[in-house]
C-alpha positions in Angstrom: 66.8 -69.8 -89.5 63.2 -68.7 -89.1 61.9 -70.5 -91.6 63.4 -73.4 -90.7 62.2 -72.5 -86.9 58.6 -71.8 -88.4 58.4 -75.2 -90.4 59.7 -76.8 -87.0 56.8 -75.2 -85.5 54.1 -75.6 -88.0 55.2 -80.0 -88.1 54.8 -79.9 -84.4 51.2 -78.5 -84.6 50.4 -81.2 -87.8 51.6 -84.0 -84.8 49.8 -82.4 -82.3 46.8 -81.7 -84.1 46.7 -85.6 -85.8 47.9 -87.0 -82.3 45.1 -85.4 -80.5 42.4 -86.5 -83.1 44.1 -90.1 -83.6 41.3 -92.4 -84.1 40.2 -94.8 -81.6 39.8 -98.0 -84.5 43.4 -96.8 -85.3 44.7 -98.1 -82.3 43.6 -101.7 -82.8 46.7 -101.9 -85.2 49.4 -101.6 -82.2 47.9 -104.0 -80.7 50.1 -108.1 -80.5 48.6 -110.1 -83.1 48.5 -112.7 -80.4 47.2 -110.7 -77.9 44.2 -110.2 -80.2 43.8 -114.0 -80.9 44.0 -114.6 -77.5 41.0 -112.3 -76.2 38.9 -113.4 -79.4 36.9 -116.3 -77.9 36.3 -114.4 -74.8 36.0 -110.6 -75.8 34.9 -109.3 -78.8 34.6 -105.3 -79.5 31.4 -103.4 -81.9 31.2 -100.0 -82.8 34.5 -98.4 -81.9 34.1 -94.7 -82.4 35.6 -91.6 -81.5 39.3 -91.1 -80.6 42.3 -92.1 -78.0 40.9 -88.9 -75.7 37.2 -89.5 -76.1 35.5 -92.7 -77.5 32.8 -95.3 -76.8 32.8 -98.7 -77.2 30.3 -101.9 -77.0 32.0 -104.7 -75.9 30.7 -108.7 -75.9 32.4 -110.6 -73.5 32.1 -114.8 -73.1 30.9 -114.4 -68.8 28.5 -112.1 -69.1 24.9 -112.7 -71.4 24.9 -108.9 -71.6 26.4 -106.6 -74.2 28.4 -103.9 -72.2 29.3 -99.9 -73.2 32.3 -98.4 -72.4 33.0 -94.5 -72.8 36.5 -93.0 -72.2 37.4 -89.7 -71.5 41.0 -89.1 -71.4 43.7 -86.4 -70.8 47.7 -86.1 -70.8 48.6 -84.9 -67.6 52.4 -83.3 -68.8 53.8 -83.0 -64.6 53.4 -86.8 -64.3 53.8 -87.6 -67.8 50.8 -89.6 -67.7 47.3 -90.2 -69.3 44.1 -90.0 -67.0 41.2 -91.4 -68.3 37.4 -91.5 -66.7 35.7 -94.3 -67.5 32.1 -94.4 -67.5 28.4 -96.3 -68.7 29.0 -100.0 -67.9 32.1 -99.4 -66.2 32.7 -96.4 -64.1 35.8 -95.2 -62.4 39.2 -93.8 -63.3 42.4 -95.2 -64.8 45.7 -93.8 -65.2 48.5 -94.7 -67.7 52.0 -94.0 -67.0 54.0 -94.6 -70.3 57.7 -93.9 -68.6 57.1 -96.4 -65.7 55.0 -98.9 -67.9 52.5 -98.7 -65.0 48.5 -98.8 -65.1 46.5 -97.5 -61.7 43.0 -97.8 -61.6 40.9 -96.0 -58.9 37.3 -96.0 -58.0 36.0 -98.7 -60.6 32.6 -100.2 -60.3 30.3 -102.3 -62.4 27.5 -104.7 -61.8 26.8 -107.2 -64.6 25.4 -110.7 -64.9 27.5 -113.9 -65.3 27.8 -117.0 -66.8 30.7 -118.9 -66.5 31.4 -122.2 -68.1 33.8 -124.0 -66.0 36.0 -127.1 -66.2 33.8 -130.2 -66.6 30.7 -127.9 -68.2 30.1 -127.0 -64.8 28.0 -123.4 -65.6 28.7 -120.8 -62.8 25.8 -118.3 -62.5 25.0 -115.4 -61.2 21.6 -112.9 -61.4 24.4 -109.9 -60.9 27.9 -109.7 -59.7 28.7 -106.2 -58.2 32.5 -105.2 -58.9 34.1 -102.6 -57.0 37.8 -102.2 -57.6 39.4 -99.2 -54.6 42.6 -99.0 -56.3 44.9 -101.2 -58.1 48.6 -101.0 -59.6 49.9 -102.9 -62.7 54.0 -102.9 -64.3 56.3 -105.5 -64.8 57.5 -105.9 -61.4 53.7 -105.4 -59.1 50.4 -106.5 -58.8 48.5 -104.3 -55.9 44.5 -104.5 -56.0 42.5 -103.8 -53.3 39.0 -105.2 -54.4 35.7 -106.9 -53.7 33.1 -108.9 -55.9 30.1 -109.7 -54.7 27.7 -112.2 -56.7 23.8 -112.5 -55.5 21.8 -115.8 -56.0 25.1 -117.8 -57.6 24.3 -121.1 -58.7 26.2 -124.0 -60.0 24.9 -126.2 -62.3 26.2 -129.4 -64.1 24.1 -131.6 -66.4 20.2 -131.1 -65.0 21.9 -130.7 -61.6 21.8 -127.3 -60.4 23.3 -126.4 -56.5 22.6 -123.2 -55.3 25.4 -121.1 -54.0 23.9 -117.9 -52.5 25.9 -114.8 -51.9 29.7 -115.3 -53.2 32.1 -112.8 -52.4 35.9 -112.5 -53.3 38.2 -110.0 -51.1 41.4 -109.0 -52.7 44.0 -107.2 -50.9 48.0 -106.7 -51.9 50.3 -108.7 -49.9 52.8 -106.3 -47.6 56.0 -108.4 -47.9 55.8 -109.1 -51.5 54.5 -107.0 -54.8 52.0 -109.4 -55.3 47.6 -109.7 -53.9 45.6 -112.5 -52.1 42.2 -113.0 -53.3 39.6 -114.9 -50.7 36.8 -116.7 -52.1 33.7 -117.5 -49.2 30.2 -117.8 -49.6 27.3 -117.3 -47.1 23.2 -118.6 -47.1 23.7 -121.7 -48.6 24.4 -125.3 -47.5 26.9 -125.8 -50.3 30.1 -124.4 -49.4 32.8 -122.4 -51.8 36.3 -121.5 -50.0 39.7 -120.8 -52.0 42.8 -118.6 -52.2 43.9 -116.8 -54.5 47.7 -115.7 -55.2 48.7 -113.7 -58.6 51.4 -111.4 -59.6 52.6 -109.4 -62.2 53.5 -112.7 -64.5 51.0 -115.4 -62.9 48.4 -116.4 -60.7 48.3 -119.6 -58.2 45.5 -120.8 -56.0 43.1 -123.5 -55.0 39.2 -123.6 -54.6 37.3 -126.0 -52.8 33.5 -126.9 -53.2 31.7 -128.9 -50.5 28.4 -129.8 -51.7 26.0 -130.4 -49.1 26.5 -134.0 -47.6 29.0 -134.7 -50.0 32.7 -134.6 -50.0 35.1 -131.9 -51.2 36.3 -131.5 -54.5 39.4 -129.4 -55.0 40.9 -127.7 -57.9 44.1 -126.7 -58.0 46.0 -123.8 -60.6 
């Protein structure tokens, strides 16, 4: 019975020991096949090192010119039976994974990067830096909470040889009391050309409308 006990013991330590230096590249391969193909023309990842607990990462993303770095620095927390991680570099903040409840809750996240977006109609949507600050948010099956701001200085849209300048674009998201969902308000300020829309999404998908009122023009709406 002790040896048996003992072997018990020393396989536990082998999965402890190989769990806690589990390579970060490793991780790739429990990731959807689809879900890969799907963020492939608008994220790609370089230089994945370290492990699940401690890693860095430099990410290329479609919206932003810049290449960004990411550095984790996770730990199990066994009374919630959850994973805490601190994010930091490009992306600062913390983030907490709750395998039991399928939940995600991030806390405290900032980041300021460029953008540019290419929308509908080659319309390009830029901005000289867009400051992201994230106060908390909740993600599972059933919710969608986030209580956020973006800000983006100097935005401009520009379509053909015709650029409009936006100025100061800010988006408000706040979760909706009555229903396990967030609104997102879209307004902008010191320019003549006007942005409004709302923003609905859930846990499964996101509805909304934006309107843009060039100056001495009419509105053009898009609808999702």
């Amino acid at each position: 019975m002790k040896r048996i006990l003992f072997a018990l013991l020393l396989v536990l330590v082998a999965l402890g020991v190989l769990l806690w230096r589990f390579p970060a590249s490793a991780m790739l391969a429990f990731v959807p096949t689809k879900a890969l193909q799907s963020l492939a023309p608008h994220l790609s990842m370089h230089e994945l090192d370290g492990t699940l607990w401690r890693g860095r990462v430099r990410l290329t993303a479609a919206a932003i010119p810049s290449t960004l770095s990411l550095q984790w620095d996770c730990a199990p927390k066994p009374l919630s039976l959850s994973i805490e991680c601190a994010l930091s570099e490009s992306v600062s903040g913390r983030v907490t994974i709750s395998p039991s409840s399928q939940s995600l809750n991030v806390a405290d996240l900032k980041s300021v990067v460029p953008l540019r977006f290419v929308a509908p109609g080659s319309t390009v949507i830029s901005s000289d830096a867009v400051s992201i600050a994230v106060a908390s948010a909740e993600f599972a099956n059933t919710k969608a909470k986030v209580t956020a701001t973006l800000t983006a200085s100097n935005a401009t849209s520009q379509t053909g040889s015709t650029a409009l300048p936006l100025g100061e674009v800010s988006v408000d998201c706040a979760p909706i009391d009555s229903a396990p969902a967030s609104r997102c308000t879209l307004r902008n300020r010191n320019a003549e050309n006007r942005v409004d829309g709302d923003i609905e999404f859930g846990p499964q998908r996101a509805t909304g409308s934006v309107v843009f009122t060039p100056s001495g023009g009419s509105a053009q709406r898009m609808s999702f």
